[in-house]
C-alpha positions in Angstrom: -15.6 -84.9 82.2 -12.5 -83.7 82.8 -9.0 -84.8 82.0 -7.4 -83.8 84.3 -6.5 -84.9 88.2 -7.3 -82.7 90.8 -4.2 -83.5 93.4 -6.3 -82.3 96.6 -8.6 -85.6 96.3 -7.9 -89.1 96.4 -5.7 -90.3 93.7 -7.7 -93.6 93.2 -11.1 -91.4 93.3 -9.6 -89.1 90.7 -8.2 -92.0 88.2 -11.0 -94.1 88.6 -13.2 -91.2 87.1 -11.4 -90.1 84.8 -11.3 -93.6 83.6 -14.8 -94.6 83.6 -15.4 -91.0 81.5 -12.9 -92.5 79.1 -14.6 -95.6 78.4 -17.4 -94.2 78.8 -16.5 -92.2 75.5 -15.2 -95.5 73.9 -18.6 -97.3 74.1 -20.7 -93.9 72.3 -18.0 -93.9 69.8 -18.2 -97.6 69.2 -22.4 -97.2 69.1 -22.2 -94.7 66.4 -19.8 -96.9 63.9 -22.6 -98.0 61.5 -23.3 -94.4 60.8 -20.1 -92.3 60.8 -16.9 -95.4 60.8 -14.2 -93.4 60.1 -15.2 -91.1 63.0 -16.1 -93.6 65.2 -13.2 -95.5 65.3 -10.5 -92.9 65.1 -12.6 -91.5 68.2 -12.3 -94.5 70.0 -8.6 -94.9 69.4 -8.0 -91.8 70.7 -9.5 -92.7 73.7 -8.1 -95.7 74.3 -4.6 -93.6 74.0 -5.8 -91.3 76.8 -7.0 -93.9 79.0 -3.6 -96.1 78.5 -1.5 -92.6 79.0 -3.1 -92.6 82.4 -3.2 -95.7 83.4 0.7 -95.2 82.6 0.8 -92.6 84.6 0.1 -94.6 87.9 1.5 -98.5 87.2 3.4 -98.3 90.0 0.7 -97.8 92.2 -1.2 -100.9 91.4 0.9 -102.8 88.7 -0.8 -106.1 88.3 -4.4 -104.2 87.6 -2.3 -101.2 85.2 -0.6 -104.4 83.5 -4.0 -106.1 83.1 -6.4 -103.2 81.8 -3.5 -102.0 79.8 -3.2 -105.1 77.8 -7.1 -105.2 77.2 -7.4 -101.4 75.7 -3.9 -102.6 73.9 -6.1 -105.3 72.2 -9.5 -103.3 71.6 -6.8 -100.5 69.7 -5.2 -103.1 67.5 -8.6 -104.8 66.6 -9.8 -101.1 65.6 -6.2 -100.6 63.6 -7.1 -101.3 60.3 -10.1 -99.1 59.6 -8.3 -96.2 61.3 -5.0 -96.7 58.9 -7.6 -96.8 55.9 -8.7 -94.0 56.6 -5.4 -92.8 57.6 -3.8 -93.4 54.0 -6.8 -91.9 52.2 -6.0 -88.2 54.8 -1.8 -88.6 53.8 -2.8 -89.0 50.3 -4.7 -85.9 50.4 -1.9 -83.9 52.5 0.6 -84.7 50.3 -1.9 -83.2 47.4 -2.0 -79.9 49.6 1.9 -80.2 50.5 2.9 -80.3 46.5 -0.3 -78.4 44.6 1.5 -78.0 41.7 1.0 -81.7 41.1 -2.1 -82.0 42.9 -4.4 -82.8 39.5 -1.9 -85.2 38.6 -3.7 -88.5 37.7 -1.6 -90.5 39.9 -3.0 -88.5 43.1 -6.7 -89.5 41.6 -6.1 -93.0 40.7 -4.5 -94.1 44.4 -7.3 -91.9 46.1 -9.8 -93.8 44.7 -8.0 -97.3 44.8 -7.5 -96.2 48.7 -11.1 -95.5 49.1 -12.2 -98.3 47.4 -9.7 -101.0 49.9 -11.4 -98.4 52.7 -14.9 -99.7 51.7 -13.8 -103.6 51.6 -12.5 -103.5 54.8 -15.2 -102.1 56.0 -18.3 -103.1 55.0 -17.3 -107.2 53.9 -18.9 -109.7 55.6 -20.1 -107.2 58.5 -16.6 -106.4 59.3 -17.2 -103.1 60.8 -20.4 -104.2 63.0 -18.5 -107.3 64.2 -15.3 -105.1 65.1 -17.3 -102.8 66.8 -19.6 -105.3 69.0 -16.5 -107.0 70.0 -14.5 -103.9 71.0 -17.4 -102.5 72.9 -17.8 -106.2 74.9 -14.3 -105.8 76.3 -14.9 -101.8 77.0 -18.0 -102.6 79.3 -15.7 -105.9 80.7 -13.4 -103.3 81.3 -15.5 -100.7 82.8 -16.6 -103.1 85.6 -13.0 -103.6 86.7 -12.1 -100.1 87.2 -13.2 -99.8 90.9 -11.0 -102.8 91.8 -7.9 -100.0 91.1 -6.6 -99.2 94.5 -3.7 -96.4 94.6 -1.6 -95.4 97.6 -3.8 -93.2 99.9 -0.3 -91.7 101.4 0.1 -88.3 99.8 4.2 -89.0 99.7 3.4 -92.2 98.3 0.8 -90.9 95.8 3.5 -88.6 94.4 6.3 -90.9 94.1 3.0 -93.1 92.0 2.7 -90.4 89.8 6.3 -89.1 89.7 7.2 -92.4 88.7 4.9 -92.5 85.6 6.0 -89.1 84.3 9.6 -89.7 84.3 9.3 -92.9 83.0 7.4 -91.8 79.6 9.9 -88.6 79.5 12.7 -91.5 80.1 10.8 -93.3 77.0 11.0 -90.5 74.8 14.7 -89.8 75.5 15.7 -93.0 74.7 13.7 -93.2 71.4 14.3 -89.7 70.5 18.8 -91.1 70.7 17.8 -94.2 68.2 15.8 -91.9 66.2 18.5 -89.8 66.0 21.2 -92.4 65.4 19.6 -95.0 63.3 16.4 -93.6 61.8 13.9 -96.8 61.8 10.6 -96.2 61.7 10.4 -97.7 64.8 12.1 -95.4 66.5 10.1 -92.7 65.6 7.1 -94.7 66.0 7.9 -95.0 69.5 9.1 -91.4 69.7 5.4 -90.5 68.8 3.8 -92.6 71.1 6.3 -91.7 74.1 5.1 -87.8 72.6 1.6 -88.2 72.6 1.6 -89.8 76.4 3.5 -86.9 77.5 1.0 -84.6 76.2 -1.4 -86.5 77.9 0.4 -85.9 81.2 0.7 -82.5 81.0 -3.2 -82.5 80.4 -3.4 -85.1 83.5 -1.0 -82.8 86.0 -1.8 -79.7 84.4 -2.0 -78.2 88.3 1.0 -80.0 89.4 3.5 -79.1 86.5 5.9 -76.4 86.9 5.0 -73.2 84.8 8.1 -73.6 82.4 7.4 -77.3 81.5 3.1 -76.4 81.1 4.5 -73.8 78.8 5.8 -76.4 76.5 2.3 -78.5 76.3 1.1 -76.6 72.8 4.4 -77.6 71.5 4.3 -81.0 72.8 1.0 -81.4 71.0 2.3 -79.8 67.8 5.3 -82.1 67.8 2.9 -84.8 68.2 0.8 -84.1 65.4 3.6 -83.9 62.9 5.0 -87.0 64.3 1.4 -89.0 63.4 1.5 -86.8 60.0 5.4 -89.0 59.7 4.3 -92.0 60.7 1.3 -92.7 58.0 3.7 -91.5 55.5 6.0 -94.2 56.2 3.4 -97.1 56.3 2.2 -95.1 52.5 6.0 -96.1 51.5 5.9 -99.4 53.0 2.1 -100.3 51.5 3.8 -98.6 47.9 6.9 -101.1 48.3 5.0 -104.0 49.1 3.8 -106.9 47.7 0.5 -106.7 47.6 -1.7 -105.4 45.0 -0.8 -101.8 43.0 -2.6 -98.9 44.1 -1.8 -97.6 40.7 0.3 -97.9 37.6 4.0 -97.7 37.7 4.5 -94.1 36.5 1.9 -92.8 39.2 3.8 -95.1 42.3 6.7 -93.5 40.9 5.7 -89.9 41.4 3.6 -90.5 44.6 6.4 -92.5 46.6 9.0 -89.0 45.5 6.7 -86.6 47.0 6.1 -88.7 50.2 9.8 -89.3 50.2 10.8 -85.4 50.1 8.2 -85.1 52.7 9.5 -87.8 54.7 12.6 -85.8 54.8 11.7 -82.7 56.1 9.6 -84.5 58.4 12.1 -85.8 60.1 14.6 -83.7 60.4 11.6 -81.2 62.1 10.4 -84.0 64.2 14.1 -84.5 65.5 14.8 -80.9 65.9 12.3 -79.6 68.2 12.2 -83.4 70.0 15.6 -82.5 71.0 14.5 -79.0 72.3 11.3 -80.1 74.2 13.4 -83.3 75.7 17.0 -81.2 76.5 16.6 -82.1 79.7 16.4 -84.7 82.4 13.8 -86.6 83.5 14.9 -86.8 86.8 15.2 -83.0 86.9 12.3 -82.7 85.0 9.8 -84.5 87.4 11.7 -83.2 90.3 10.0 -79.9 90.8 6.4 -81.5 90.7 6.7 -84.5 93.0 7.8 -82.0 95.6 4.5 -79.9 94.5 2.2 -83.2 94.0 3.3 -83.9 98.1 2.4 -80.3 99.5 -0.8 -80.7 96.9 -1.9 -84.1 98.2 -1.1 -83.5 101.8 -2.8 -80.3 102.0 -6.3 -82.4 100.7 -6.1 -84.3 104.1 -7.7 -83.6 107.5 -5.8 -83.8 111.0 -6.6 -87.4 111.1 -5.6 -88.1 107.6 -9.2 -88.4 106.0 -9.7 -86.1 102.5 -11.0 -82.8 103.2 -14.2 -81.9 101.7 -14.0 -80.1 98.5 
């Protein structure tokens, strides 16, 4: 099904599918968690991230329903977090062994793979752990899926634009702002919420792929890439905080040691990457921006409707 909305029918037609094919997709990944976890739930998640991008994309429309839903597939992703950040470490652990091969048969890279599979299994395969996560999440997914036809968008094409123009700027308004505190203070916060603010605008470049203007649908490969490297940052920062923590060693001293210098030097490059093409891709306005295709998204969406202001036939 297709991610993407096709602006000459109904905006609530078009988001309500798109919708049901996205939870559609959580509940097969969530039935296939006994045999293939890792996949499942990092599957799931990724839905979940499509579906809340979207539903960002149109709160305006409907905010009590967006505000509702949103908090639901909010919960189902956090219940799901820990599996995924397992699996997550165990995949930085191993990039960090391709990053620095020269000290990729080091013990320490062996001893905290193994110690990281080994947490991976306890979490999830104790006391049905996985099975229970999954039954749970996939409870809320069909509770969910029977709500989504009570979404009802503006039917007005100039007020279906503003809907949508409204939920572009304000995730390119999100990533502006995070991209400044990333810039200026460095948390890992603030480049936790530059990746999320990234990864939704990558979704709605996917979403209004007919409605963007050619230069910004140029940038959606690099939008994508920027993503990516900004996930790759993030895990390495909760491998530093899991290493500085208080909780059980995931190895000896001298292999912490060596571990927590390579993530740190690529920490480092890391961000200053992540912070120099954010700046490129986010140079400019969101107003200006988002300008160009809510004037398109009203010719689009008017041009969908008869003389008497019924859809035309596709």
């Amino acid at each position: 099904m297709s991610f993407r909305i096709d602006p000459h029918l109904p905006l609530t037609a078009e988001v309500r599918r798109i919708a049901k094919g996205e939870i559609e997709g959580m509940l097969r990944h969530l039935a296939s968690a006994p045999d293939s976890p890792d996949k499942a739930m990092h599957g799931c998640r990724k839905r979940i991230k499509r579906l809340r991008a979207l539903l960002r994309l149109v709160r305006t429309g409907d905010p009590g329903f967006i505000r509702e839903e949103n908090a639901r597939y909010r919960d189902i992703s956090a219940s799901l977090a820990g599996p995924r950040e397992a699996a997550a470490l165990i995949e930085t652990i191993d990039r960090l062994a391709d990053s620095f091969p020269e000290h990729a048969a080091a013990e320490a890279f062996e001893a905290m793979r193994g110690t990281l599979k080994a947490r991976r299994k306890r979490l999830l395969h104790e006391d049905r752990a996985l099975a229970a996560l999954a039954e749970g999440a996939a409870a809320s997914c069909r509770a969910g899926l029977g709500k989504i036809d009570a979404l009802v968008l503006p039917g007005d094409p100039e007020q279906a634009a503003d809907v949508l123009a409204e939920g572009a700027r304000d995730v390119l308004t999100k990533a502006r702002k995070a991209l400044r505190d990333a810039g200026e203070r460095g948390e890992a916060s603030d480049f936790h919420d530059l990746r999320k603010a990234v990864k939704a605008h990558a979704m709605h470049l996917s979403l209004l792929k007919k409605l963007w203007p050619k230069p910004i649908q140029a940038q959606a490969q690099e939008v994508e890439a920027l993503g990516e490297r900004l996930g790759d940052l993030h895990d390495i920062l909760v491998m530093r905080a899991l290493l500085a923590g208080d909780g059980d060693p995931l190895a000896g001293k001298a292999e912490t040691k060596l571990i927590d210098r390579l993530l740190k030097r690529s920490e480092r490059r890391l961000r200053k990457t992540c912070l120099a093409e954010a700046g490129q891709l986010f140079s400019d306005s969101p107003k200006r921006a988002v300008k160009k295709l809510a004037r398109r998204a009203r010719d689009d969406l008017a041009e969908g409707r008869g003389p008497a202001g019924t859809h035309r036939a596709a």
